[in-house]
Every structure is written in structure tokens, then in C-alpha cells.
C-alpha positions as CSV (number, residue, x, y, z in Angstrom):
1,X,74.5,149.2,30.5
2,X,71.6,148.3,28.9
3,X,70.3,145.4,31.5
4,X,71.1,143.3,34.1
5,X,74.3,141.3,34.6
6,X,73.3,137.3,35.5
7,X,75.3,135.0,36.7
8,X,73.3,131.8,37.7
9,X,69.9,130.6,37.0
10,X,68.1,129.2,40.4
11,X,67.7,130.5,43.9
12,X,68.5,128.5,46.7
13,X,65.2,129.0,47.4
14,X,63.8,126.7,44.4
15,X,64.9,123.5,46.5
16,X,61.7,121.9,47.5
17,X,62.1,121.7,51.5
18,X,61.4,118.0,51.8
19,X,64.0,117.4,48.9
20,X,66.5,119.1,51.5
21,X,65.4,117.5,54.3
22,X,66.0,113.6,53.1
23,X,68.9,115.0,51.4
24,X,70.2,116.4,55.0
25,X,69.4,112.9,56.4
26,X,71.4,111.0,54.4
27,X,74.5,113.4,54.0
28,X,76.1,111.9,57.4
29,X,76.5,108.5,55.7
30,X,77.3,109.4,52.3
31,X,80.2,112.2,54.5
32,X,81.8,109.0,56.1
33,X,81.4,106.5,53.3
34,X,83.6,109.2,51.1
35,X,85.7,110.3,53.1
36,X,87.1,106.7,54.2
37,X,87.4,106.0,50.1
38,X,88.8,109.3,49.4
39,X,89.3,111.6,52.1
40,X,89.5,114.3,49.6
41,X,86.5,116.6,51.4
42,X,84.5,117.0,54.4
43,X,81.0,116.7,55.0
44,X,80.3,120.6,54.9
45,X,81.9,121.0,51.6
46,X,79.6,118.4,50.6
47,X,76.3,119.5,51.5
48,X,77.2,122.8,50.0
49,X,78.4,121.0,46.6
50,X,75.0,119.1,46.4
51,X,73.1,122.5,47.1
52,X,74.6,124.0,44.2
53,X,76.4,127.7,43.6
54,X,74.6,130.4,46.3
55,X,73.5,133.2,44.2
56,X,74.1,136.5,45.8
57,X,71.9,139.3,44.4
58,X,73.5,142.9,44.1
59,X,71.4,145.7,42.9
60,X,73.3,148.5,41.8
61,X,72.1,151.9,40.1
62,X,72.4,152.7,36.4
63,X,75.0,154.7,36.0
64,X,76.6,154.7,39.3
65,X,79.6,151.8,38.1
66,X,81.0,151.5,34.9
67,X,79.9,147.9,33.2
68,X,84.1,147.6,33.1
69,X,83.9,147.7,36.9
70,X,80.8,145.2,37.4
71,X,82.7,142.8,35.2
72,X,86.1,142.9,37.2
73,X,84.6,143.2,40.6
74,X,82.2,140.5,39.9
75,X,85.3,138.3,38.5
76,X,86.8,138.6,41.5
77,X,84.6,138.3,44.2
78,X,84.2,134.8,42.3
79,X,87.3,134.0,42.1
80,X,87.7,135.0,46.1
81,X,84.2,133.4,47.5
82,X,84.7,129.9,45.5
83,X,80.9,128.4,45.4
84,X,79.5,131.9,45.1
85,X,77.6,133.0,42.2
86,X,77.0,137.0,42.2
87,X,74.2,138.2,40.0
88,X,74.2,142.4,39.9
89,X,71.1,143.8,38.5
90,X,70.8,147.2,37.3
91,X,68.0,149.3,38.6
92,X,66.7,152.5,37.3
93,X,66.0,155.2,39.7
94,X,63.0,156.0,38.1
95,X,60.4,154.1,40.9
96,X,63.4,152.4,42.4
97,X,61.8,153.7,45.9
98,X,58.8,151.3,45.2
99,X,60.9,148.2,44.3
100,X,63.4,148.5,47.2
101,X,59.9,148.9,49.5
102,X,58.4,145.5,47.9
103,X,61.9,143.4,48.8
104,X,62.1,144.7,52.2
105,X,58.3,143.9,53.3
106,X,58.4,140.7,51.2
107,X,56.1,141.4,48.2
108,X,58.3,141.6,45.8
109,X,58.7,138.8,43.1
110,X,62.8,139.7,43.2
111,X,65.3,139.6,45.2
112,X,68.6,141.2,46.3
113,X,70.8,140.5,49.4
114,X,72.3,143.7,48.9
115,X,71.2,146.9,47.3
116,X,72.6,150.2,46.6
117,X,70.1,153.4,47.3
118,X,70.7,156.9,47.5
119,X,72.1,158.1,50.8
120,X,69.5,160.4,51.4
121,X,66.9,157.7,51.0
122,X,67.7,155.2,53.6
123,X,65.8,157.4,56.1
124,X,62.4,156.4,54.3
125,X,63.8,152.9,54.7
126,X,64.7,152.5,57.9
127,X,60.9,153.8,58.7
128,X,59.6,151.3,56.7
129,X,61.6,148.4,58.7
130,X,63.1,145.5,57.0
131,X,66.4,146.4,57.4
132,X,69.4,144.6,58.6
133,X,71.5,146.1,61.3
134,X,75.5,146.5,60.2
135,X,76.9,149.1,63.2
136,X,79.3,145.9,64.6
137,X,80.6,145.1,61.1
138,X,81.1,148.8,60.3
139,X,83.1,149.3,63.6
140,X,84.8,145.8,62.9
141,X,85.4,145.5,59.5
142,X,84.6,148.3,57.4
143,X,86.5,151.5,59.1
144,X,83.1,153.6,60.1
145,X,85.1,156.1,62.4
146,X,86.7,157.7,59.2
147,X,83.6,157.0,56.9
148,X,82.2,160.7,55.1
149,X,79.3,162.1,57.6
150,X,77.7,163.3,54.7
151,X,77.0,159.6,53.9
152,X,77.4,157.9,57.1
153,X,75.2,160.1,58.8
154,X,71.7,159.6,56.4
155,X,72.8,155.7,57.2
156,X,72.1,155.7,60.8
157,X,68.9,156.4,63.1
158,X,69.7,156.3,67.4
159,X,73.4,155.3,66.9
160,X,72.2,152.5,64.8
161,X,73.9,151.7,61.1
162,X,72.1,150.8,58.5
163,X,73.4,152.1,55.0
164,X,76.9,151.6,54.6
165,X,78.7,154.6,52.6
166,X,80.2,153.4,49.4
167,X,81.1,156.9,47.0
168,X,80.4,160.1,47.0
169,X,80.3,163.0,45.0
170,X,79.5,166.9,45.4
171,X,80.0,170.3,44.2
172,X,82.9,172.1,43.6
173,X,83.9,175.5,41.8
174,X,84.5,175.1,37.9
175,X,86.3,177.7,36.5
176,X,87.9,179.9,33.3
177,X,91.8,179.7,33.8
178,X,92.6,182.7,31.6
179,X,89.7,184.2,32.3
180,X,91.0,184.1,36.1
181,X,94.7,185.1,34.8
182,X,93.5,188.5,32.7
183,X,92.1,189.3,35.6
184,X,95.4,189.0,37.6
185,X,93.9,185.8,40.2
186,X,97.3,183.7,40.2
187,X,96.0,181.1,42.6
188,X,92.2,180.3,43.6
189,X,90.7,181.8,46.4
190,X,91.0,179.6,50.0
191,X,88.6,181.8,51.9
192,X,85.0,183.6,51.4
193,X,86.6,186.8,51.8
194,X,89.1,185.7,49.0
195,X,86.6,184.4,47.0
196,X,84.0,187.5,46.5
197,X,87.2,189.7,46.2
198,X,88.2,187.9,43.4
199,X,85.3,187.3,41.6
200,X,84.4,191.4,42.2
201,X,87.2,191.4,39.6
202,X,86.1,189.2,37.3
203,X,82.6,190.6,37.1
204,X,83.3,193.2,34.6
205,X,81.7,194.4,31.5
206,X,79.6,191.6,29.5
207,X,81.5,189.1,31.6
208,X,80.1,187.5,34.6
209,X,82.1,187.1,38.0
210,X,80.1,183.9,38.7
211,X,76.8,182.5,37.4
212,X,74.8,181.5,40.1
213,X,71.1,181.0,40.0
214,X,68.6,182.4,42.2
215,X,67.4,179.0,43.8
216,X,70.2,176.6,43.8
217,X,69.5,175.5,47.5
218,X,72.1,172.6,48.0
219,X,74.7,175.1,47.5
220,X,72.5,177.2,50.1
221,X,72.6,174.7,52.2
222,X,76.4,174.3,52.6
223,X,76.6,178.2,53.5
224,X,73.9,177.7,56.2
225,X,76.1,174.6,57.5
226,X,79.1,176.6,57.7
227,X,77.4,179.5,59.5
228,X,76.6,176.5,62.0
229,X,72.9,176.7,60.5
230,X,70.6,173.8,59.8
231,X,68.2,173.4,57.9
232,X,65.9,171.8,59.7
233,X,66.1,170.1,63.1
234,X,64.6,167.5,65.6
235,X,63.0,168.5,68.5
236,X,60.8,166.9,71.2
237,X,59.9,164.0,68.7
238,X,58.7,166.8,65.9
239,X,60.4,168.6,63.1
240,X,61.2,172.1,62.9
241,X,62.6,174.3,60.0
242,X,65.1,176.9,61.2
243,X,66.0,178.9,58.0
244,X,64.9,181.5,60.2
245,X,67.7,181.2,62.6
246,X,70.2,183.6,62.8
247,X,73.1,181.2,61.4
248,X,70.9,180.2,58.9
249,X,70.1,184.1,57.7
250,X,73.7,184.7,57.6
251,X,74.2,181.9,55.0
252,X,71.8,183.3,52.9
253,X,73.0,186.8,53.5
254,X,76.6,185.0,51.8
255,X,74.6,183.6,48.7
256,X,73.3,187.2,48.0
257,X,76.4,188.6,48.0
258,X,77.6,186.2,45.7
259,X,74.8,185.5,43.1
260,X,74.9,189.2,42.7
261,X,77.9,189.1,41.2
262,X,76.6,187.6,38.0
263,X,73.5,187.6,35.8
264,X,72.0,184.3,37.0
265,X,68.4,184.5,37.6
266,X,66.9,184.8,40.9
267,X,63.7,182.9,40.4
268,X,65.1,180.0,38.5
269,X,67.3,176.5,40.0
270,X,70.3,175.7,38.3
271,X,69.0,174.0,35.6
272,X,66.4,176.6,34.3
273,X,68.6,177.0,31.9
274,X,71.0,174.2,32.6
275,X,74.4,176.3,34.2
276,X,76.7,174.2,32.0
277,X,75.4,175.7,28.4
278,X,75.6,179.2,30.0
279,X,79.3,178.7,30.8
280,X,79.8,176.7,27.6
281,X,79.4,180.5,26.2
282,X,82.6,181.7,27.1
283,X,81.2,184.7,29.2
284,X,81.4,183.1,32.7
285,X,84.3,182.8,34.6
286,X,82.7,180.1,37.5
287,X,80.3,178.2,38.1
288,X,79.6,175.7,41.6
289,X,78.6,172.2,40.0
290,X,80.2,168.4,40.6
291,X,83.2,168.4,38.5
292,X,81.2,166.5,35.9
293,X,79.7,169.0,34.4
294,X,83.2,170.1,32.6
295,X,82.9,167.3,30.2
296,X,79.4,169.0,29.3
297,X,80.9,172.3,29.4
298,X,84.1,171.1,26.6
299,X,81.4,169.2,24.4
300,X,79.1,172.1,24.3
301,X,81.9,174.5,23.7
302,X,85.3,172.6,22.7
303,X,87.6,175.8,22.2
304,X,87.4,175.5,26.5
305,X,89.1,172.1,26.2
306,X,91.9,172.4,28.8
307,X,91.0,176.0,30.1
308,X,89.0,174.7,32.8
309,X,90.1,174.6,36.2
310,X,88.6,173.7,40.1
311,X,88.9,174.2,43.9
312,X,86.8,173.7,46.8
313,X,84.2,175.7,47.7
314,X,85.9,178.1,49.8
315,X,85.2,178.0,54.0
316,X,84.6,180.9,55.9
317,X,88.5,180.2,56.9
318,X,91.9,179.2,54.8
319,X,92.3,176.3,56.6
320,X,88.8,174.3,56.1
321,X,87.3,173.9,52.6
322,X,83.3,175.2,52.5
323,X,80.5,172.5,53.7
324,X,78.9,171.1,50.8
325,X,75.9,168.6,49.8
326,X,77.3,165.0,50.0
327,X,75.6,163.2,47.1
328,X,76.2,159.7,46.6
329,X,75.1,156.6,47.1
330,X,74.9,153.3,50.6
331,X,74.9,150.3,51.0
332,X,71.7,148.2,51.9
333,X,71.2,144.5,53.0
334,X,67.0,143.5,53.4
335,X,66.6,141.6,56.6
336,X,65.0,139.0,54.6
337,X,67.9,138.1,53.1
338,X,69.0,134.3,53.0
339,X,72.3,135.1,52.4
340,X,73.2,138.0,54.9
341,X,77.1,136.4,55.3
342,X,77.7,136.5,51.6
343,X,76.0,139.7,51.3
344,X,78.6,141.2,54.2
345,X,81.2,139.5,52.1
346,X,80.1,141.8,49.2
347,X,80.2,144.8,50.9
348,X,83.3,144.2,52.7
349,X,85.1,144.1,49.1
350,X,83.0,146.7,47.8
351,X,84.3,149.0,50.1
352,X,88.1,148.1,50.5
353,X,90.2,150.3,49.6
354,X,91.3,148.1,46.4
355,X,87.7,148.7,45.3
356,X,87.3,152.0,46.6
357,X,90.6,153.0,44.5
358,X,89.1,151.4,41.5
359,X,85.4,152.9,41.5
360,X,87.0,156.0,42.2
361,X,89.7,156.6,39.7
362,X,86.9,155.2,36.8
363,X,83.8,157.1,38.0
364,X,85.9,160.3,39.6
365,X,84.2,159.8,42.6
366,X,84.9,160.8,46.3
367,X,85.6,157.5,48.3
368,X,83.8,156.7,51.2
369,X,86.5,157.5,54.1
370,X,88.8,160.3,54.4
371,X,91.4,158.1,54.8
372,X,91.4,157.5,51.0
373,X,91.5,161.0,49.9
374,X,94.9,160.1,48.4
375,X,93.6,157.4,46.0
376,X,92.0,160.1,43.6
377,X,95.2,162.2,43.4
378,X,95.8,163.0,39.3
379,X,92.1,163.4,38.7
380,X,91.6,167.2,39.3
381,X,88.1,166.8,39.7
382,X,87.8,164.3,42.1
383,X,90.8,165.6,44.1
384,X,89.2,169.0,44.6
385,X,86.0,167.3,45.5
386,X,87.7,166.2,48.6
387,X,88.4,168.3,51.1
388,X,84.6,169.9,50.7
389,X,83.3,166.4,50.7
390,X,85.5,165.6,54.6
391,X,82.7,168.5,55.2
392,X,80.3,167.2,53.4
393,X,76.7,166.9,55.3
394,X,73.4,165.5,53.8
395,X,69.8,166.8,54.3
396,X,67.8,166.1,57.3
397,X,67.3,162.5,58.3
398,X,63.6,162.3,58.3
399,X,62.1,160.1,56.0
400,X,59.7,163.2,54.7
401,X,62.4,165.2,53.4
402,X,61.7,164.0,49.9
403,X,58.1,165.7,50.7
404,X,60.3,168.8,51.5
405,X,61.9,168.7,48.4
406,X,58.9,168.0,46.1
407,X,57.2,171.0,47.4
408,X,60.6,172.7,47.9
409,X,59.5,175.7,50.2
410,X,63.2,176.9,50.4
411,X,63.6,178.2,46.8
412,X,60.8,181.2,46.7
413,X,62.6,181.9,50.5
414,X,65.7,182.3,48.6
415,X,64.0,184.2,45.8
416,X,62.3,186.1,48.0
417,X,65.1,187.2,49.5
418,X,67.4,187.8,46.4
419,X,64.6,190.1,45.1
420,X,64.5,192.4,48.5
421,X,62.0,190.8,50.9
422,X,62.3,190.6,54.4
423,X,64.6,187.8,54.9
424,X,63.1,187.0,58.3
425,X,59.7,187.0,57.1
426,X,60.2,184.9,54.1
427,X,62.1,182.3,56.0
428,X,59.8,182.4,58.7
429,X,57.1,181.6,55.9
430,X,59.6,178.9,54.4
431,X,60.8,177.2,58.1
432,X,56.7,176.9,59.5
433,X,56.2,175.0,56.0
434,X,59.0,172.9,56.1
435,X,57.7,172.0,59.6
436,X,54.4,171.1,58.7
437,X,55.3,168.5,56.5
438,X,57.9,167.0,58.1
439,X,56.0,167.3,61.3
440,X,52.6,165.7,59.6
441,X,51.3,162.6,60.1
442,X,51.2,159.9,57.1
């Protein structure tokens, strides 16, 4: 997509007010004079006809929906909402925090009724106010009880909604089908205990069991989740980092066992280098990375075409997949918003299950309930993404985590710990840190 998508050219808003003032006054007797020559409409139709087409204005991310999608979505919300014009605008996320910030306090020179942001960016929004409240219509309308918590949950502050989940997306385990079969591994592991047994086996020689760098903390963060850890948590009004809780210890005390089982390096995130071009080499048998990143893998290397396989992170039990980082994206409607019934009208398609099967299948994406698990079966990507994304969780819900994550205290703690520190220490050290700025004023 190389811009934005428009479908009308005036806002409502251009009307002069005193235009639609004399034009209100005399709509009663221009109503009954037509309707006793024609009776063909009514008096509402009418004063909508002579306002003109309401544009609805529907930001959406670049990238996040193929420009196939836009086109038939947009065709047939038209089609549905006769009178309605929608106009989607693509964003870039580069500075998108800043625009979104300007249309909900009213300085920006744009608009949009509705507009799609990250999920673990509506906390920053709902502290800056300007928001529109949507708990009744998700309860009413739009299924909430069997939304993903990994996206519902960044969405909502004091049992209030205000992003609405619309996909999803997370990691799973990519990996080497023969090199899994040589090894004797008929079916992938269901279980942690399965797992490191398995890939014990497949760390042999030049070949790596599993390439897993040092300081790729989402991936920590689901094996602090499934210990029951957090990583950071609420508490008499302030923020407090807990990596140095027990449950938390024990999920890094996992991710040691298992990064060790490969050559990754422990003072480097998973894209110093990038994990993809080390598996494109042949010499890895798995990787954890959204399902994606097989495409990369087959154009970097194409003799791996069709070799690759997935499966859910593995739980700490058979019968639940591992927790995982719930990426993806919610739904937003400004409070300024002159068209906040149209804009529910958008969302209310773009998250039926018509819609939901449709973004899904084209993007392999995870749909927003679990009830619609079933509407990415065929796509082995996207089908394996599931049962860790009905687990899924996203970071704290502070609108400061994005400090956190800029200054990123967690990843020396993890190499700190990967290279025979105290762990207690080091995620002392890490915890009063991620405290501090979460905790700090503005």
C-alpha cells in the first residue's frame, strides 16, 4: 500500500452551521410538500440526502490488512450502510503515537472515527483521555467474554473497555522436519519436559538443538507467566517489578536450560543477528518466532522449502499449550468523534466472524476470540499459533511500559543470569529499575 484509500471528499463538518440551520428550518415543509406529491421518502431520509454521504474515517496500520482486504471490506460495508462513505487511511507506525495523541485532544488537522493501535499502546491512551467507552457494545454486540486476554486485557483500565481486540499474532516453535526425524522425534513435544528431552537429542555435533538468544525477553516473559510469574505488578497505586519473585526466577531458570542447548548468544536479542538467517543455514533444528518468519527462512535458504514444520510452545503440562506474548493489534474510537454510531457499525463488521475469517486466512493471523480458532484450520501457521495465543497475555498495563522497554532493564538480567550471576541479585537489580520508571512521575 503505498497511500491512503479515499472515498469522499468533504467532512460533514464543512457545512457552514447557519447553512444547516435554515436548511433544518425549512426541511418540515419541504417533508410534507413531497411526501403528499410522492410519498416515495420520509423526512429523515431527506435531511440525510441533502447533507450528503457521511464519511467515516478508518485508520488502519501499514501492513496490518492486505490492500485486497481494504477493497472488499470497504465494498461492502458500503454496500451494507447505504449513505456511508468509508475513507481508510494508512498510517505508519513510525510516530503514529504522536498522531493518534493529536486526534484525541483535538489538535490534529485529521480525523478518524475509528483507529487501529497496537494493543500494548492503548494504555498510554487511555491516560491521555479522549477515548470513547465500548464495555456495553462489547458485552452486547461484539462477544467480549470469549475475546483473547492477551488483547482484551491492554484494552481495559477498572473494568472499563476501551480497545476492542481485532487480530492477533504470537510466537510459536519453527522447526527442521528431517532434522527432527534423523533424530528419531516422530511427533513434537506437548510438554517442557518433552521438549528439552528432545531437543537434548537434536543438539549434537555442529548442529544446534535450538537457537535461542540470550535476551529474547517476550519469549521470557511467557515462561515467567506459566510459572505464575509477572512481570511487573500494581500495587497500592505504584508499580513494582517482581522478576525477583520466586515464580518469576523459575521461568528464567527454564530459559537457561533451554538456550543452552544451542549456540545462540547470551548478550544479544533475537535479531542481533536476525534468528531467521541463522536457521536459513541448515544447522538449526528450531527456532521460537511468529510463524512468519518461515517465508524468510525458505527465501533465504530455498532447499528448506517444505521442511519446515510448527507447534505451540510447549506448557509446563500436555494438556495446555505454553503462555506466549500476544502481539496484535485494537480497536479505537476518539470521543470526539461525530460519527461514533457509524464508527460502532465499522467495528461491529470488522470483527464478525465473516471478517474475522477473511483477515485471518489472508494475513495468517490469530482471530480475536477463541471461539474462531476453527476459521484458521489449513494454515499451519496460524493454527499452531492458536492454542498458545487462548494463553496469550500482553505486558503490563501501564502506560510507561514503553519507557520499560526503551531502557529494557530485563535483558542484561537475563544475560546476567545466562552468564552465571546471581539470579536473585541481577533480578533484584532489574525489578527496583523496572519500578522506578514505571513508578516515576511524568
Amino acid at each position: 500500500m503505498t497511500g491512503p484509500l479515499v472515498y469522499a471528499n468533504f467532512e460533514p463538518s464543512e457545512i457552514e452551521p447557519q447553512k444547516v440551520t435554515l436548511l433544518k428550518m425549512r426541511l418540515p415543509a419541504l417533508c410534507t410538500a413531497l411526501a403528499a406529491a410522492t410519498a416515495l421518502t420520509g423526512c429523515s431520509q431527506l435531511a440525510e440526502s441533502a447533507q450528503g454521504p457521511q464519511k467515516v474515517t478508518l485508520w488502519l496500520m501499514k501492513g496490518s490488512a492486505s490492500e485486497d482486504f481494504i477493497d472488499k471490506f470497504t465494498a461492502s460495508f458500503e454496500q451494507e450502510h447505504p449513505g456511508v462513505d468509508l475513507d481508510v487511511r494508512i498510517q505508519e507506525w513510525t510516530g503514529i503515537g504522536a498522531k493518534v495523541n493529536a486526534v484525541l485532544d483535538g489538535t490534529s488537522k485529521e480525523t478518524a472515527d475509528v483507529i487501529e493501535v497496537g494493543n500494548t499502546q492503548v494504555a498510554q491512551y487511555i491516560e491521555k483521555g479522549g477515548l470513547s467507552e465500548l464495555t456495553l457494545e462489547g458485552l452486547r454486540e461484539w462477544g467480549s467474554k470469549d475475546w483473547l486476554k492477551g488483547l482484551a486485557d491492554p484494552g481495559s483500565v477498572n473494568g472499563a473497555q476501551y480497545g476492542v481486540p481485532w487480530y492477533a499474532a504470537n510466537r510459536v516453535v519453527i522447526y527442521q522436519k528431517d532434522l527432527f526425524a534423523n533424530a528419531g522425534i516422530k511427533t513434537p513435544p506437548k510438554n517442557r519436559q518433552e521438549w528439552i528431552q528432545a531437543t537434548q537429542k537434536l543438539d549434537k555435533g555442529d548442529q544446534q538443538g535450538i537457537y535461542l538468544a540470550g535476551q529474547n525477553w517476550y519469549v521470557l516473559a511467557g515462561f515467567v507467566w506459566d510459572e505464575g510469574g509477572e512481570l511487573a505488578v500494581e500495587t497500592g497505586g505504584r508499580w513494582v517489578g517482581t522478576l525477583d519473585d520466586e515464580k518469576a526466577l523459575a521461568g528464567m531458570d527454564f530459559y537457561r536450560q533451554l538456550q543452552a542447548l544451542g549456540d545462540g548468544p547470551k548478550d544479544a536479542d533475537e535479531e542481533t543477528p536476525p534468528q531467521s538467517q541463522v536457521f536459513a543455514r541448515g544447522q538449526v533444528a528450531q527456532i521460537i518466532a511468529p510463524p512468519g518468519q518461515a517465508a524468510e527462512i525458505e527465501a533465504a535458504n530455498p532447499a528448506l522449502k517444505g521442511k519446515l514444520g510448527f507447534f505451540p510452545i510447549p506448557g509446563k503440562t500436555s494438556d495446555k499449550a505454553g503462555a506466549v506474548f500476544t502481539g496484535g493489534s485494537d480497536l479505537i474510537i476518539p470521543e470526539r468523534t461525530r460519527q461514533r454510531k457509524h464508527a460502532v457499525d465499522v467495528i461491529t463488521a470488522l470483527v464478525s466472524e465473516k471478517w474475522q475469517s477473511e483477515l485471518a486466512r489472508t494475513m495468517s493471523y490469530v482471530p480475536n476470540k477463541t471461539t474462531l480458532a476453527h476459521v484458521v484450520e489449513g494454515n499451519e501457521g496460524a493454527t499452531n499459533m492458536a492454542p498458545g495465543a487462548a494463553q496469550g497475555r500482553a505486558t503490563p498495563t501501564s502506560a510507561r511500559w514503553a519507557e520499560v522497554e526503551a531502557r529494557n532493564p530485563i535483558k542484561p538480567f537475563m544475560t546476567a543470569v545466562l552468564t552465571g550471576r546471581d539470579p536473585k541479585q541481577a533480578a533484584r537489580a532489574a525489578s527496583e529499575e523496572i519500578g522506578k520508571v514505571l513508578s516515576s512521575d511524568r
